[in-house]
C-alpha positions in Angstrom: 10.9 -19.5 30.5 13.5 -22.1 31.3 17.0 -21.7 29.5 18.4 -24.5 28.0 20.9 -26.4 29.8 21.8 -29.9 31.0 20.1 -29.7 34.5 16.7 -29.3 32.4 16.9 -32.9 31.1 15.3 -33.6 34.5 13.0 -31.1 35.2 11.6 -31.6 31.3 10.7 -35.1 32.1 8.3 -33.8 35.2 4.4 -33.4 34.9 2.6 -29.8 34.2 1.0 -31.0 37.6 4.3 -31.8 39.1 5.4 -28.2 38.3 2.3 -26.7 39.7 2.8 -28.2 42.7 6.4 -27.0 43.0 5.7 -23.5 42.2 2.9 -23.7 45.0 5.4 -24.9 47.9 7.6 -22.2 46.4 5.1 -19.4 46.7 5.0 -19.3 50.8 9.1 -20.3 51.3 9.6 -17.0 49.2 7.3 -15.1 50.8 8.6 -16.4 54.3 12.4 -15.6 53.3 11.4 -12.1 51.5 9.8 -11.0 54.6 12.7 -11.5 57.2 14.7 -9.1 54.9 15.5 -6.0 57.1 17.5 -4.3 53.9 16.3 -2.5 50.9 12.9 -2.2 52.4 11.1 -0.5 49.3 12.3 -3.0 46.9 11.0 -6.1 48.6 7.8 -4.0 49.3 7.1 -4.8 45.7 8.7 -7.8 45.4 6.3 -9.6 48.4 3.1 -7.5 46.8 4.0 -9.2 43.6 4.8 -12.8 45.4 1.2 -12.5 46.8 -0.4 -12.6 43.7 1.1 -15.8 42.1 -0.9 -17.9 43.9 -4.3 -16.9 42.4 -2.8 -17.2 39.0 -1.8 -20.6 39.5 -5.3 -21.5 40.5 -6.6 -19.6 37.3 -4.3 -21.8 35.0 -4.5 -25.2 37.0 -8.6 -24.3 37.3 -8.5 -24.8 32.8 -9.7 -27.9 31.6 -6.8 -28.0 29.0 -3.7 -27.3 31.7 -2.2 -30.7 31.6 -2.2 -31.2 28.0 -0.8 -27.6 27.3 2.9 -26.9 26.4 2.4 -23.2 27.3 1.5 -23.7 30.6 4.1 -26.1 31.5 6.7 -24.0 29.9 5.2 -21.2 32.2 5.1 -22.9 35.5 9.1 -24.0 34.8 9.4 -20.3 34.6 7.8 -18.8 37.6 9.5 -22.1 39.9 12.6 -20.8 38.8 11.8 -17.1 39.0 11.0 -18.0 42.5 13.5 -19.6 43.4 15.9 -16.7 42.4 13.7 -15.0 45.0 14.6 -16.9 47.6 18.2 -17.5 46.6 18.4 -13.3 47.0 16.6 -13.1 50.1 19.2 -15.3 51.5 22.0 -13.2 50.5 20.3 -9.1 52.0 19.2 -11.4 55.3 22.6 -12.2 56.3 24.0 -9.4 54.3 26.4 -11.6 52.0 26.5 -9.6 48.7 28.9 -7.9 46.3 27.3 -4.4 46.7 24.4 -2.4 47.0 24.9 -1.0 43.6 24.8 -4.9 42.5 22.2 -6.3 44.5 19.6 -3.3 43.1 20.6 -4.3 39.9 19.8 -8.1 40.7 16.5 -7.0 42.7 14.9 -4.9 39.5 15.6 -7.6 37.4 13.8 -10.0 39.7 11.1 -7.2 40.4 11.1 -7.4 36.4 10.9 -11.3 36.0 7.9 -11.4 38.3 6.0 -8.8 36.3 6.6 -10.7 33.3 5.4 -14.4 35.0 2.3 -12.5 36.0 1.5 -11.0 32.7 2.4 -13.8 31.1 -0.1 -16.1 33.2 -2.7 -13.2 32.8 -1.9 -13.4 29.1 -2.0 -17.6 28.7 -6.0 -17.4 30.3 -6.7 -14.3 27.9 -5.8 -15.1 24.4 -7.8 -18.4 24.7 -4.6 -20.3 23.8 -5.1 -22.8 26.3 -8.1 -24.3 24.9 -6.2 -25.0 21.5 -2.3 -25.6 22.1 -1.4 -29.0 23.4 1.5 -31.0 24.1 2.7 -32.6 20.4 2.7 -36.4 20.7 5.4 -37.5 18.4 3.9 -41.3 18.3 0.2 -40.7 18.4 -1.5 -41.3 14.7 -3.2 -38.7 13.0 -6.4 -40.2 12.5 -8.4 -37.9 9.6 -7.5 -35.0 8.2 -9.6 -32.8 10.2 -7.6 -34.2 13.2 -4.2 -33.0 11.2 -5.9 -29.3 10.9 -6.9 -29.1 13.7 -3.2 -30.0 15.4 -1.4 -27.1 12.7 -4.0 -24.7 14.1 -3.4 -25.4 17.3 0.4 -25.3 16.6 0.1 -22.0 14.8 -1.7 -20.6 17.7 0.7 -21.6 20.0 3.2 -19.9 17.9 1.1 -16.8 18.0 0.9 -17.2 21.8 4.9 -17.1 22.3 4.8 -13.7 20.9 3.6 -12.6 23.5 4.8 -15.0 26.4 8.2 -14.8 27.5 11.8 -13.0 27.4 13.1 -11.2 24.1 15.4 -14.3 23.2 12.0 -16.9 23.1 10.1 -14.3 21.4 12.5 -14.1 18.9 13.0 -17.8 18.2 9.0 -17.7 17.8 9.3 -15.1 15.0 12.0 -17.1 13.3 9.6 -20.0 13.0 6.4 -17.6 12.1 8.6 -16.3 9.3 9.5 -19.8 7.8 6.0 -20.8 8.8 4.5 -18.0 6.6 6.6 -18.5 3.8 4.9 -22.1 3.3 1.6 -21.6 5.0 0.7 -18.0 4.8 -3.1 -19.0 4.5 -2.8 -20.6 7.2 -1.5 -18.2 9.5 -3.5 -15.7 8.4 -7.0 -17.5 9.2 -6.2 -18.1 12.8 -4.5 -14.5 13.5 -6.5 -12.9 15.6 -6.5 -8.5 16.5 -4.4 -9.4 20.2 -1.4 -11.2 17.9 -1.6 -7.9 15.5 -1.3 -5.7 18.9 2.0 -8.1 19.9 3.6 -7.8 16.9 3.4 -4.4 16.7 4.6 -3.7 20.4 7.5 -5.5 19.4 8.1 -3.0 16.6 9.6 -1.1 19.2 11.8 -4.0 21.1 15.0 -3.2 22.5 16.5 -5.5 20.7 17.6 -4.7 16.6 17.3 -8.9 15.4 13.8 -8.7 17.1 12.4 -5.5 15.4 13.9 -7.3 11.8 11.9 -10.1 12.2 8.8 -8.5 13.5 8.9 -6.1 10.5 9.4 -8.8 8.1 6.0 -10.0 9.3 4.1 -7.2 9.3 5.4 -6.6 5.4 3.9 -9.8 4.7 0.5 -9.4 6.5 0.3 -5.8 5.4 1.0 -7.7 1.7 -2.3 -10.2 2.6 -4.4 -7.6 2.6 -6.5 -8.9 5.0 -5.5 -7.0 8.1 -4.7 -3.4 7.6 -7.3 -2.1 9.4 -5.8 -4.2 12.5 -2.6 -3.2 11.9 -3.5 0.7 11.7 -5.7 0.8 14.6 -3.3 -1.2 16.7 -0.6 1.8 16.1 2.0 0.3 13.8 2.3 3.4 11.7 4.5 5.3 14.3 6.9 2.5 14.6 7.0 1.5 10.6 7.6 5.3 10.2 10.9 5.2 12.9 12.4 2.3 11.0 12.0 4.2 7.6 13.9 6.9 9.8 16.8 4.4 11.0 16.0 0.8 11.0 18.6 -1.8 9.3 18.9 -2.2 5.6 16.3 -4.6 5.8 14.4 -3.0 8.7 13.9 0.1 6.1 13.3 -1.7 3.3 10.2 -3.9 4.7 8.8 -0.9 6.8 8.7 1.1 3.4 6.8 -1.8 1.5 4.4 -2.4 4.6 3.6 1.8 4.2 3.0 1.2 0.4 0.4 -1.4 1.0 -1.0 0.7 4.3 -1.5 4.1 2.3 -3.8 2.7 -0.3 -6.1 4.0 2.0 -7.1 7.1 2.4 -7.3 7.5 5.9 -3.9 6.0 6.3 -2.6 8.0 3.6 -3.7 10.7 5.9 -2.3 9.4 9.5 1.4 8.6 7.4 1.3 12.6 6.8 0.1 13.4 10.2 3.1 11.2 12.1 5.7 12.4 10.3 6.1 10.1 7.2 6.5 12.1 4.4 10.2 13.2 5.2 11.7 9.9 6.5 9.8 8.7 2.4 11.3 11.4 0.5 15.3 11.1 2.0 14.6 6.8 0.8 13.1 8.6 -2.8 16.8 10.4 -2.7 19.3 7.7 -0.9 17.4 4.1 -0.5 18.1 1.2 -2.5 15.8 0.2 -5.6 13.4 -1.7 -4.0 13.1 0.9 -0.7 13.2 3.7 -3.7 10.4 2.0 -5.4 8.3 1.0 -2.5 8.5 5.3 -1.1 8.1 6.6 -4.2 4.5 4.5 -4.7 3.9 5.5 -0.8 4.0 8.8 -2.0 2.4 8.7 -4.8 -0.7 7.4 -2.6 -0.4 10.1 -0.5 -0.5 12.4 -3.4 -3.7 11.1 -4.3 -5.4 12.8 -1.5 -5.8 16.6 -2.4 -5.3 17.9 1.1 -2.2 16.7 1.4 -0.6 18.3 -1.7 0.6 21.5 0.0 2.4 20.0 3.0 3.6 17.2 0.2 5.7 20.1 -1.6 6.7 22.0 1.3 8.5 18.9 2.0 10.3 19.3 -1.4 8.7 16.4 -3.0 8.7 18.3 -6.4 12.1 18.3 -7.2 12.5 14.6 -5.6 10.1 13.2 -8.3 11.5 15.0 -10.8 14.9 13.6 -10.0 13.2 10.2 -10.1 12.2 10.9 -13.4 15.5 11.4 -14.5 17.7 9.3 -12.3 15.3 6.6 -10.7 17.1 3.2 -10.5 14.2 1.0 -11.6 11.3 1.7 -14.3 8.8 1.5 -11.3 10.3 4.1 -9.0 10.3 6.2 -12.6 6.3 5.5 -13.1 5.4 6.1 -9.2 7.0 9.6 -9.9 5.4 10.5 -13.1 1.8 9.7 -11.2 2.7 11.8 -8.1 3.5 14.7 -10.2 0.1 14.2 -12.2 -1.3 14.4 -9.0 0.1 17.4 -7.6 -0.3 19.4 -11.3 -4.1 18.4 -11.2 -6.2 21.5 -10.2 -3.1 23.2 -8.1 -2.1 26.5 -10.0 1.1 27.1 -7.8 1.9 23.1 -8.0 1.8 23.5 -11.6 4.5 26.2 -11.8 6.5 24.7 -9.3 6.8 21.6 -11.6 7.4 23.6 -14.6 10.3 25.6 -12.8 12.2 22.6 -11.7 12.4 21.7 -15.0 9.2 19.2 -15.0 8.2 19.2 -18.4 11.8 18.6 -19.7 11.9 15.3 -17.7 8.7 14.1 -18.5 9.2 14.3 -22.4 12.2 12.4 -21.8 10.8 10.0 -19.7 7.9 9.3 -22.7 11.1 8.8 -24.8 10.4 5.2 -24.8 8.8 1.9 -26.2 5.4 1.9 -24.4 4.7 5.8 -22.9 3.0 5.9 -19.7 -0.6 7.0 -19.1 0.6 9.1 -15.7 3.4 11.2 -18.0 0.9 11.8 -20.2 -1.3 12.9 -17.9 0.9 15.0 -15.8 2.2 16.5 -19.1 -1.6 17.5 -20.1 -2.5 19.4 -16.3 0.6 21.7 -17.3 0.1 22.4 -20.9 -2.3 25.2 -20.3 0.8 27.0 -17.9 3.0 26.9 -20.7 3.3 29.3 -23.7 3.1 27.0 -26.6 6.4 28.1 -28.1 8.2 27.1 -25.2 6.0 23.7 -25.6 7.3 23.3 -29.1 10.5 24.5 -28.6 10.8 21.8 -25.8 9.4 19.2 -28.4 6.0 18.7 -27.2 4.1 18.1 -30.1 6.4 15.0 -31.5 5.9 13.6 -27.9 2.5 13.4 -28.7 2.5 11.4 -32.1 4.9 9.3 -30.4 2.6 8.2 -27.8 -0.8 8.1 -30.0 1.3 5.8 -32.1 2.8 3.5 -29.5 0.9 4.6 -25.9 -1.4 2.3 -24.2 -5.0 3.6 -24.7 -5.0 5.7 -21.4 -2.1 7.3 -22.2 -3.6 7.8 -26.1 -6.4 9.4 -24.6 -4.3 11.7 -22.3 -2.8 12.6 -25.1 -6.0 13.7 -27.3 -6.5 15.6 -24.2 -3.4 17.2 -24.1 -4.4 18.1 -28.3 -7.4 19.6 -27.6 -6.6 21.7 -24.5 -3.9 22.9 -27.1 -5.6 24.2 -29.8 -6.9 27.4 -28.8 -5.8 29.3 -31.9 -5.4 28.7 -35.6 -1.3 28.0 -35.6 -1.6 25.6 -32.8 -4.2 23.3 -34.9 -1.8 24.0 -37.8 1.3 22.6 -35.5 -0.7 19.9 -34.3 -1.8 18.8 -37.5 1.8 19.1 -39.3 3.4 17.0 -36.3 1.1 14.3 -37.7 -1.3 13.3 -35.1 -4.6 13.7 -37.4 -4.7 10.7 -38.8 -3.7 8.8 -35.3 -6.8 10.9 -33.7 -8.6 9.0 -36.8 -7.5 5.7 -36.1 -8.4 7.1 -32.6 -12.1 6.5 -33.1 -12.5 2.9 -33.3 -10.8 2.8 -29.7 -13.0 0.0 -27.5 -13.5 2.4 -25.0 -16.4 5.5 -24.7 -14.0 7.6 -23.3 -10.9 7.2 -25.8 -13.6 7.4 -28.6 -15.2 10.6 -27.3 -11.5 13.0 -26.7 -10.6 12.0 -29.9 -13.5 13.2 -31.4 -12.7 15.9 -29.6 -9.9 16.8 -30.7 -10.8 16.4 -34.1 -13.6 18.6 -33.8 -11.3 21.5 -33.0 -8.6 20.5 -35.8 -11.3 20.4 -38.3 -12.2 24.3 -38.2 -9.1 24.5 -39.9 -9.4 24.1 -43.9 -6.4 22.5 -44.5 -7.4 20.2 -41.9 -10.0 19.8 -43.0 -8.5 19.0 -46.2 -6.3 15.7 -44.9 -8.8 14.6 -42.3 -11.1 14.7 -46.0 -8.1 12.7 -47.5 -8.3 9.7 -44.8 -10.8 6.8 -46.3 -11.4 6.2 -42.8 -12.4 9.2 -40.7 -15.8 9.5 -42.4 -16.8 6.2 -41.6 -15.3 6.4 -38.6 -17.8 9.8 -37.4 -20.7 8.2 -38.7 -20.4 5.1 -36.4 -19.9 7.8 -33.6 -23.5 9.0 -34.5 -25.1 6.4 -32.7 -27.4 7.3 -29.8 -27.4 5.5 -26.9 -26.5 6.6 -23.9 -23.1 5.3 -23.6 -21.6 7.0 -26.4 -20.9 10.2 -25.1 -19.0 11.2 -29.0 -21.6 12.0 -30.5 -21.8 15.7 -30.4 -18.0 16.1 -31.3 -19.1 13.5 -34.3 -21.8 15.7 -35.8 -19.8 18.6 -35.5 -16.7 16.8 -37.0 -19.3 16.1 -39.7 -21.3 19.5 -40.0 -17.7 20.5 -41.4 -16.6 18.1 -43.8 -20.3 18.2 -45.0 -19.5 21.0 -47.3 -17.8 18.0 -49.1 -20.2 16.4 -52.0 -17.5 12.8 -51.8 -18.3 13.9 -48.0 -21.6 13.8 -47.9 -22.5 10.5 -49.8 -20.1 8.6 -48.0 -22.0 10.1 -44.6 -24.9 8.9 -46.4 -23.9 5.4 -47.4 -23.0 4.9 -43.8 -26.5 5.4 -42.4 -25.7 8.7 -40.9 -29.7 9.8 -41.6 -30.7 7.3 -39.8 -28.5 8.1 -36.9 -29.3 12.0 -37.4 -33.0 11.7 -36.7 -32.7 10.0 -33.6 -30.0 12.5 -32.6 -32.3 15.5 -34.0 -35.1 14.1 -31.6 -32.5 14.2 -28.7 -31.8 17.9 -29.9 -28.1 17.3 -30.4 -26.4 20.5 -31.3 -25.8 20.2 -35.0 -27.6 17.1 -35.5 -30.6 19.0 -37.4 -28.7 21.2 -39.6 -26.6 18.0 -40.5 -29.4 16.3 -41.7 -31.0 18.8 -43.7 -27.8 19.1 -45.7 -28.0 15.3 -46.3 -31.6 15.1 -47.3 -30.9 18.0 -49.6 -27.8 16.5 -51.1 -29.9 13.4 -51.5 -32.8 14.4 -53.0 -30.5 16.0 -55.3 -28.5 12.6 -56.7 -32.2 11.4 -57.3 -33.2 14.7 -59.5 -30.0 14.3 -60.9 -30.5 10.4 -61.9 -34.2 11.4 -63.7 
C-alpha cells in the first residue's frame, strides 16, 4: 500500500481507473528495463516471471463490476504502481552498474522480489474473499437513506476491515487490528455476523507475525472471539492452538494473559482439551499456575481443570507435576477462582485413579483441602475431591486431621452439591460401629435430617443414605428417634414414583426406628401404609416387613381402644 506522505495528496485525488491505467503502462516499461539487466541473472529471473503475471491480475480486478467504487482496490493498484516503479528505478541502477554494493543491491532485490509476491497475493486475495462486491468507497456527503442502507454500509465497512487483515504490509495490518479491537468493543455482534472461516485463518497466521505489537493485538482478538462462542470450531481447525500455546510459553504480559483465557474457553471441549495436551500445553499452563499473574493464574488453572476432565489425560497431567501445583493453589492461589479451578482438578484426578489418589494424599492434599472448606460458603469440588480420597485414608488419620468437623461445617453452611458430597463422604465412612459413632457425635445427624427435604432427588436420596447406615447404631438410633422431624421426613421419602430414587434407604431408615411404638404411629399418621403397599407391590426390600409391623401395631391401638 501507499505510505503516507505529502506527494500522496496528488495521487489520492486520481481515479481507481486512472491508477489502473498507470500500473498497465508500468507493467511493459518494467519488464523492458528488467530484461536489459546483464547482472544478478537469477534474481531478475524471478523478478520478470513475477512482472509477467501482473497483468492478468489487473484484468481480474478491473473485469469486477464493483472496481471503481472499491477502496481496496484503489489502495491496491497505488501499491503495485509504486512497487513497479521501484522495479524500474533498480533496473536502472544493475544496467549501468551504479549501486552501493552487491551485498546492498541483493538486499534491495529480495525485498522487491518480496513486494511483488505480496501485490500478487494480495490481488489474488481482493477477488477471493468476495470483498469487492461489498466494500466501497465511503461518501462523506451522500445521505443515508433507510436504515437498511446504514447496515448495509457498517457491513460493508466491517468487511473491509476484515479484508485489510489480510491485504497489505505488517504496519497496515496492524492499524486494521487497532480499529477491529475498538470496533469489537462497541459492535461485537456485529463483527461477529459477517466473520467469515478465511478472516479466522488470517488472524491466526498473524499469531505468528514477526512483529511483537502485531501478535498483541491479534491475540486480543482471538480472546474475544474465542469469548463469543461462536467460532471455536473455526478457530481450532484453522491451527490457532500451536500459536496460543507459544505465547503462554513467552508472549508479553498481555500476549500470555489473553492466550491463556482464549485456551480456557477453547478446552471446554473435549477434543480440544485433547489437542492442548497433544501440542504441548500442559507445561507452558502449569509454570502460569506457579508464576502468572491472577488473572493468567486463574484463566490456566480452569484450562487445566478442563483438561482434567478427560480421563485419559490424567496420567500425562501428573507426570507433568500438576498435583502438587494444585495443591499449592489451594493454599497460596491469589484469587478465590484460581483456589476453586484447583479444588475441581484434583476431584478429577482422585476420581477412579488409585495411584492419583495417593499421590494427592502424599503432597499433603487432604490438609489443604479442609483448610480450603474453612470458609463461609464450602465448595462442591472440595467436597468432592475430599470424598474420592476418604476411602485411602485410615480414619484416624481422617479425624486426627479434622475431617469429621469439616463435614458438619459444610452440611450446615455448603451449597446443596457440596451438602450432598458431603453425605457421600458420611456414608462411604461408616463402615464400622466407631465411625457411625464419630459421625454421629461430630453432629451431622440431625443436618442429614434436615437433609431430606432437600429439592433435589439426588440430595434427598445420599442423605437417606447415610442415615440408613447411622441408624444400625442404637444410640443413633436413639437421637435420630429424638428429632420431631426425621420421621416425617422418611415417610414423605416413601413415595413411589419413579423419580424418588430414596425410597429404599427410607424404608430401611424406618424398618429400624419401627421397633419404636411413638415411632410407629407417627409412621402411621403420615400415611406411610399407604405408601408401603405400593412399594410392597414394587417389591421394595423392606417395604413388606415394614408394613406388617404397621398393620400389627395398628390393629393393636384399635383392640386396645375396645
Amino acid at each position: 500500500m501507499v505510505e503516507d506522505g505529502g506527494g500522496d495528496v496528488l495521487a489520492d485525488a486520481q481515479s481507481t481507473e486512472e491508477w489502473l491505467s498507470r500500473a498497465r503502462e508500468l507493467v511493459p516499461l518494467a519488464l523492458e528495463k528488467a530484461r536489459e539487466v546483464k547482472g544478478f541473472p537469477g534474481k531478475w529471473k524471478m523478478i520478470i516471471s513475477k512482472l509477467e503475471r501482473i497483468p492478468a491480475h489487473l484484468s481480474d480486478l478491473s473485469s469486477h463490476p464493483c472496481f471503481s467504487k472499491n477502496a481496496l482496490c484503489m489502495e491496491q493498484l497505488q501499491a503495485v504502481s509504486k512497487t513497479l516503479n521501484e522495479a524500474i528505478g533498480l533496473a536502472e541502477l544493475c544496467v549501468v552498474e551504479k549501486y552501493e554494493g552487491k551485498l546492498q543491491m541483493q538486499s534491495d532485490l529480495n525485498a522487491l522480489i518480496g513486494k511483488l509476491d505480496l501485490n500478487l497475493r494480495d490481488c489474488g486475495l481482493l477477488i477471493k474473499t468476495g470483498v469487492l462486491g461489498e466494500v466501497t468507497l465511503s461518501t462523506p456527503t451522500a445521505a443515508v437513506s433507510s436504515l437498511a442502507e446504514a447496515e448495509a454500509t457498517a457491513t460493508g465497512n466491517i468487511r473491509e476491515l476484515l479484508a485489510r487483515l489480510q491485504i497489505g504490509h505488517l504496519e497496515a495490518k496492524h492499524k486494521a487490528l487497532d480499529n477491529l479491537i475498538e470496533l469489537m468493543k462497541d459492535d461485537e455482534k456485529d463483527v461477529l455476523a459477517v466473520l467469515g472461516r478465511t478472516n479466522i485463518a488470517a488472524l491466526v497466521q498473524l499469531l505468528t507475525a514477526t512483529s511483537p505489537r502485531i501478535r498483541e493485538k491479534t491475540v486480543t482478538v482471538i480472546c474475544s472471539l474465542a469469548e463469543s462462542g461462536s467460532c471455536e470450531n473455526w478457530l481450532v481447525s484453522e491451527g490457532v492452538l500451536p500459536p496460543l500455546i507459544r505465547l503462554v510459553e513467552s508472549g508479553s504480559a498481555v500476549g500470555k494473559e489473553k492466550a491463556t483465557i482464549s485456551l480456557q474457553r477453547l478446552s471446554m471441549s473435549v477434543e480440544t482439551a485433547r489437542s492442548i495436551v497433544g501440542h504441548g500445553g500442559v507445561r507452558p499452563l502449569i509454570d502460569v499456575c506457579r508464576t502468572g499473574d491472577s488473572v493468567s493464574q486463574a484463566a490456566a488453572a480452569c484450562t487445566l481443570k478442563n483438561v482434567s476432565a478427560v480421563a485419559e489425560m490424567r496420567g500425562t497431567l501428573a507426570e507433568e507435576g500438576i498435583i502438587k501445583v494444585m495443591i499449592n493453589l489451594l493454599d497460596c492461589g491469589i484469587l478465590l477462582g484460581s483456589k476453586e479451578y484447583a479444588a475441581e482438578c484434583l476431584q478429577n484426578l482422585t476420581s477412579g485413579n488409585d495411584s492419583l489418589r495417593r499421590s494427592v494424599i502424599s503432597e499433603g492434599g487432604v490438609r489443604s483441602l479442609l483448610a480450603y472448606l474453612d470458609g463461609p460458603l464450602p465448595q462442591e469440588s472440595a467436597v468432592g475431591a475430599l470424598r474420592n480420597l476418604v476411602s485411602s485414608i485410615s480414619v484416624d488419620a481422617l479425624v486426627s486431621l479434622g475431617l469429621l468437623p469439616c463435614l458438619v461445617h459444610v452440611l450446615r453452611s455448603g451449597s446443596l452439591g457440596a451438602q450432598q458430597a458431603a453425605a457421600s463422604a458420611v456414608c462411604l465412612l461408616c463402615s464400622s460401629a466407631e465411625t457411625k459413632r464419630l459421625v454421629s457425635d461430630a453432629g451431622c445427624i440431625p443436618l442429614l435430617v434436615k437433609m431430606l427435604e432437600a429439592k433435589t432427588n439426588s440430595a434427598r436420596e445420599v442423605a437417606a443414605q447415610a442415615i440408613s447406615s447411622l441408624v444400625a447404631l442404637s444410640p443413633n438410633r436413639r437421637e435420630i428417634k429424638r428429632d420431631d422431624k426425621s420421621v416425617p421426613n422418611l415417610v414423605q421419602l416413601l413415595d413411589s414414583s419413579p423419580q424418588n430414587t430414596a425410597k429404599k434407604y427410607a424404608v430401611s431408615s424406618l424398618v429400624s426406628l419401627s421397633s419404636s411404638k411413638k415411632c410407629k404411629k407417627l409412621m402411621i399418621s403420615y400415611g406411610a401404609i399407604g405408601y408401603l403397599k405400593k412399594l410392597t407391590e414394587m417389591e421394595v426390600p423392606g417395604a413388606k416387613k415394614l408394613l406388617g409391623r404397621l398393620e400389627r401395631g395398628k390393629l393393636r391401638a384399635l383392640f386396645s381402644r375396645k
